[in-house]
C-alpha positions in Angstrom: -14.9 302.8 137.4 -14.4 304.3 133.9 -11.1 305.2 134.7 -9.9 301.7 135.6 -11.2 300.6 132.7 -10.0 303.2 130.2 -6.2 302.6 132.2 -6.7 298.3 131.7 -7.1 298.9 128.0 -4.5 301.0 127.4 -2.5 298.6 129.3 -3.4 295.7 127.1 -2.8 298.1 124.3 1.2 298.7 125.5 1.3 295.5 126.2 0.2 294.2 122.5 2.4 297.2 121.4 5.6 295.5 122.5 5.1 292.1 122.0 4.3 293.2 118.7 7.7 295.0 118.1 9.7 292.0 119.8 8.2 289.8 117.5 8.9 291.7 114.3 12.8 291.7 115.0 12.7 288.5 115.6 11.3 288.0 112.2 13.2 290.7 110.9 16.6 288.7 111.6 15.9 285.3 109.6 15.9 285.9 106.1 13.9 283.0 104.4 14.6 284.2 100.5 18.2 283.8 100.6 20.1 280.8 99.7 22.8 279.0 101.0 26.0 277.5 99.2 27.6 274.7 100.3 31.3 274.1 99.0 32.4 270.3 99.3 36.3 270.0 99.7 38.2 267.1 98.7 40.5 266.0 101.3 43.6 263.4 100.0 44.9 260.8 102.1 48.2 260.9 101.4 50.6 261.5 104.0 53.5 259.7 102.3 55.6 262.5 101.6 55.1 263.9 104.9 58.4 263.5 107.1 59.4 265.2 110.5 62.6 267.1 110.5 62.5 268.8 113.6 64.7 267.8 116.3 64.6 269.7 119.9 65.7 269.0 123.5 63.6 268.4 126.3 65.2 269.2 129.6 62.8 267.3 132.7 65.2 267.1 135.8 63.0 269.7 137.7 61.1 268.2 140.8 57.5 267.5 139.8 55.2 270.9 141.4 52.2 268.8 142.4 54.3 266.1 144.6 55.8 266.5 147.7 58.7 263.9 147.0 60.4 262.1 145.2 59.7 261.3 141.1 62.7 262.6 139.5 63.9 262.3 136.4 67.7 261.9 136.4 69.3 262.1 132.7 67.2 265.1 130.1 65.3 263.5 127.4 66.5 264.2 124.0 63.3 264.1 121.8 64.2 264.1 118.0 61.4 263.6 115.7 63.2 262.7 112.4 61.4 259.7 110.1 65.0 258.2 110.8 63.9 257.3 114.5 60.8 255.6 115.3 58.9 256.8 118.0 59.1 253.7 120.3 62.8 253.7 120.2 63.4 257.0 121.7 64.9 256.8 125.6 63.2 257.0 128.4 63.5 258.5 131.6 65.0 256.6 134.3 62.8 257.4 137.4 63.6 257.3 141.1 61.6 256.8 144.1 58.1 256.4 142.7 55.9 258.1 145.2 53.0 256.4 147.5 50.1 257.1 146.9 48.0 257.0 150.6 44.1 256.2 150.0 42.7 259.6 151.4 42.0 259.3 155.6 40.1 261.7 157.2 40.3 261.4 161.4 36.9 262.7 163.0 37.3 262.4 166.5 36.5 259.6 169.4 33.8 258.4 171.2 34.3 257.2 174.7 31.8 254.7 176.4 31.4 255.8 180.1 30.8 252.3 181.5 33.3 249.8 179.9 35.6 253.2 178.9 36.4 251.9 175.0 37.2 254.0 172.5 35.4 254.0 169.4 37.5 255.9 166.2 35.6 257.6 163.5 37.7 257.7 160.2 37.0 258.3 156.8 38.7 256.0 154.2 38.2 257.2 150.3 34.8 259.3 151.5 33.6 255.9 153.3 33.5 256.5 157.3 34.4 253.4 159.7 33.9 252.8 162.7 37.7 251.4 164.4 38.9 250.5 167.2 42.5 250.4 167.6 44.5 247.3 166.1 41.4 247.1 164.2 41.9 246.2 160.3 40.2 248.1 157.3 41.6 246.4 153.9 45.0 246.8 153.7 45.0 249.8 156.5 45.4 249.0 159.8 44.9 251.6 163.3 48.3 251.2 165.1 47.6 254.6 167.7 45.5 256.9 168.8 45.7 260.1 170.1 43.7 263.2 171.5 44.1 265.2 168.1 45.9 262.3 165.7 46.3 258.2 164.8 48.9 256.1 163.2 47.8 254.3 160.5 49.7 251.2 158.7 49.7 250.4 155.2 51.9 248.3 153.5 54.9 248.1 156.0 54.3 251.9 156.0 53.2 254.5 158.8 51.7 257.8 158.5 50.4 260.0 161.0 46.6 261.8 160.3 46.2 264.8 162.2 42.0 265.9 162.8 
């Protein structure tokens, strides 16, 4: 009994010890008696006599990475940045075939009624699941076909096949 006693106390006494040295380096790192000196700049505003003389060349008739088609620039820009040329009269690239831009459709599967034998298409349209049948209507989307492991969807005069 003596000895559990004897070994809690010097426990507490470790214990105290550490805490004790953690605390004086923490104190040991802020040093209250020294002061701090602020400089103030003065910053002009005058960007007068400031003019842009460099001129470079900007060749963009590379296909875009992150689309699959089209969006192609067909003349390079020519980029000069002399005060001689404002900025909104500089050319602009002439651009072809602006892409299509599909709201995202996720097929899920079917389910098949055993009685009447309907088919009832789960779809996701922009992370919102539906419920269609087909010829059914969804905004502007509409089901055209449906297969074991794809639909067609129509949008805008447009078709696109969604694989599950």
């Amino acid at each position: 009994m003596i000895k559990k006693n004897m070994l809690q106390y010097l426990l507490v006494i470790v214990v105290l010890l550490i805490w004790g040295r953690v605390i004086l380096k923490l104190f040991k790192n802020f040093k209250f008696g020294d002061t701090v000196v602020v400089k103030q700049l003065q910053l002009n505003d005058n960007f007068d006599d400031y003019t842009l003389t460099d001129t470079f060349h900007l060749s963009a008739n590379y296909p875009d990475p992150f689309l699959s088609e089209g969006l192609r620039v067909t003349k390079p820009v020519v980029v000069s940045s002399s005060s001689s040329m404002p900025l909104n009269n500089q050319p602009k690239p002439i651009l072809e075939n602006k892409p299509v831009v599909w709201p995202s459709i996720a097929y899920k599967g079917i389910i098949k009624s055993l009685a009447s034998g309907k088919q009832l298409i789960l779809i996701y349209i922009n992370d919102r699941g539906f419920k269609m049948t087909p010829g059914n209507k969804q905004g502007d989307l509409i089901l055209e076909k449906v297969y074991k492991d794809s639909i067609v969807m129509k949008w805008n005069n447009l078709k696109k096949t969604i694989k599950k």
